[in-house]
N, C-alpha and C positions, 0 to 999 in steps of 0.2 A: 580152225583158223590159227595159223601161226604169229605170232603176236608179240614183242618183248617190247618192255616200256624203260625209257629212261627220263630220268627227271634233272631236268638241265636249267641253265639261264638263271638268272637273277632273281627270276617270279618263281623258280622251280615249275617250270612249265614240263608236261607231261607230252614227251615226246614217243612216238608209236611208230615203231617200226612191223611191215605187213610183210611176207615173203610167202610165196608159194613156187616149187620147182625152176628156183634159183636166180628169180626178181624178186626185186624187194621195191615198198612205199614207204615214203618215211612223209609221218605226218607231225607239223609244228615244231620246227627244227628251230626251238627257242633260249639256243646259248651256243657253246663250246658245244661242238658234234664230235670229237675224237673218238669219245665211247661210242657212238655209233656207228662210224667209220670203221673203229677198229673191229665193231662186231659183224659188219658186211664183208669188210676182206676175210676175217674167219670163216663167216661162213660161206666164202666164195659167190656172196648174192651179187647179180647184176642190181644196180640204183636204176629203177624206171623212173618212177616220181618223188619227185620230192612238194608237198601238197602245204602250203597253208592256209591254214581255216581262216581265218584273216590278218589283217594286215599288222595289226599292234607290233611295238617290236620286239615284244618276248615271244614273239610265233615266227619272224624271220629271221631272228639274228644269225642261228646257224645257217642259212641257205646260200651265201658265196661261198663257204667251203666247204659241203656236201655238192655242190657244183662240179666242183675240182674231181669228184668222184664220177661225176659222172650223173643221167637221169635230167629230166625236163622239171624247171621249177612252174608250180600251176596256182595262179590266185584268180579268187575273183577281179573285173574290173575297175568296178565299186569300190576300192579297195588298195589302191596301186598307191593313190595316192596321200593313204595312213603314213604308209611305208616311213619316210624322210623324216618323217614330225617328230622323234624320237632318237634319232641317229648325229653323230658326231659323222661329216660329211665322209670322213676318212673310210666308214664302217657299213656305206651304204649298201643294201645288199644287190644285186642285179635285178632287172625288170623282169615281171613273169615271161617266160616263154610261149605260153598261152594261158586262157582265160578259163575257169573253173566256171562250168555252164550248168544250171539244172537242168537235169535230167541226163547228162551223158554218163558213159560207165567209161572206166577207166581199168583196161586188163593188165593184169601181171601175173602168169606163169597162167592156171587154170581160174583163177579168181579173178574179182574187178570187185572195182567201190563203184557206187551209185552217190553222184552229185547231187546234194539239197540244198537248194539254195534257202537261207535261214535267218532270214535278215532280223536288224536287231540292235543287240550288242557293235554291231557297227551294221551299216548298209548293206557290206559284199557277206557278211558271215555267211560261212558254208560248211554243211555238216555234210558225214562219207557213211554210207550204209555198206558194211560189208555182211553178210549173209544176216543175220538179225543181231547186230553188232553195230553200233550209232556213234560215232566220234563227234562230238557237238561242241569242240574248240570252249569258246567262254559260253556261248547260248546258256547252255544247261549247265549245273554242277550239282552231286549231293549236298540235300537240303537247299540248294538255293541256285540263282541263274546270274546272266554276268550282267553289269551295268549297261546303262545306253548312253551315258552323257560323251562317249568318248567318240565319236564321232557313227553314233547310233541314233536308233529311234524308238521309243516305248512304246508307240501304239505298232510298228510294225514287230517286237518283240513277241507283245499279247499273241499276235497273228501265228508266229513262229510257233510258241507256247503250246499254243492248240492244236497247228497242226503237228509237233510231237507229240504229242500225248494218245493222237490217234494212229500215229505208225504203229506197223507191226514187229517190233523191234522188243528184246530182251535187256542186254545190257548196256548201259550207257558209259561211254569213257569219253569225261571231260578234257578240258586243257590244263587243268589245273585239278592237284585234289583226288580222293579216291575215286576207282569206278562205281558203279551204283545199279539199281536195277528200277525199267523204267515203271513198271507195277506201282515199285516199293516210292517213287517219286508224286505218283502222282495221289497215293496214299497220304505221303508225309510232307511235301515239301509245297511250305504254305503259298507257295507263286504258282502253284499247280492245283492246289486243292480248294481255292477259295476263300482261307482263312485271309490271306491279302489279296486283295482288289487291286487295280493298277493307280487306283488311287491313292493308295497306301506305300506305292513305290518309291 
């Protein structure tokens, strides 16, 4: 997996750029994108997608000018409407071009991400499986997961929760935060392991 991270926007949100044989995915383009602009023209990658896991706006801030480059912006539905609630009108970023589906793949050069829809942390949350490789935006993060008051829901969280824990997946890379492994999460990280209840949320 080719893979380089930048950590951008306000929230230092973990931006992830994917390329395989000279496309490239950029996932949660959440600030100033120059750095990764400037690493896509380096590395002469075509922008296929430009993806965010949801709508908050330290996941879309960068995606009107990762546009300008080039590549389809993809959100979930559920989700479109996060967008504004955050934004100074000036700075609004454009409507997705299409709708992040579960279950569709999404190719770039020899690879593709697998759509999971992840609901949660907001409604549209959606997490991208590249080969046993799990991008889970806020859903998940070492030691701990992302809230739900924000235009989320806790009991569909739980749901999320669980069915992470039974994918077949290795490492997890949050939107925020280090990456992590999901073994070691569901070992340690008390919203996984029991020691918190949802009622303790």
């Amino acid at each position: 997996m080719n893979l380089k991270v930048f950590v951008i926007g306000p929230l230092n949100t973990n931006c992830y750029v994917l390329w395989d044989k000279g496309e490239a995915v950029v996932i949660d383009p959440g600030g100033d994108p120059r750095s990764v602009i400037e690493f896509l023209r380096e590395g002469n990658l075509k922008l296929k997608y430009i993806i965010s896991t949801h709508g908050h706006f330290d996941h879309v801030l960068g995606v009107k000018a990762l546009k300008a480059v080039g590549g389809k912006f993809l959100l979930n539905h559920d989700d479109v409407d996060l967008m504004p609630l955050y934004f100074d009108w000036r700075e609004l970023p454009p409507n997705p071009d299409d709708e992040l589906r579960d279950g569709d793949q999404l190719g770039f050069g020899d690879k593709y991400v697998i759509v999971i829809h992840t609901p949660g942390h907001t409604l549209g949350s959606t997490s991208l499986m590249l080969d046993k490789a799990l991008f889970t935006g806020d859903t998940l993060f070492k030691g701990s997961v992302g809230r739900y008051d924000l235009g989320g829901d806790k009991e569909k969280l739980v749901n999320t929760l669980d069915l992470i824990k039974n994918m077949k997946v290795d490492e997890i890379y949050p939107g925020h935060g280090e990456n992590t492994k999901l073994e070691d999460e569901i070992k340690s990280n008390p919203f996984l392991n029991g020691v918190l209840t949802p009622d303790d949320w």
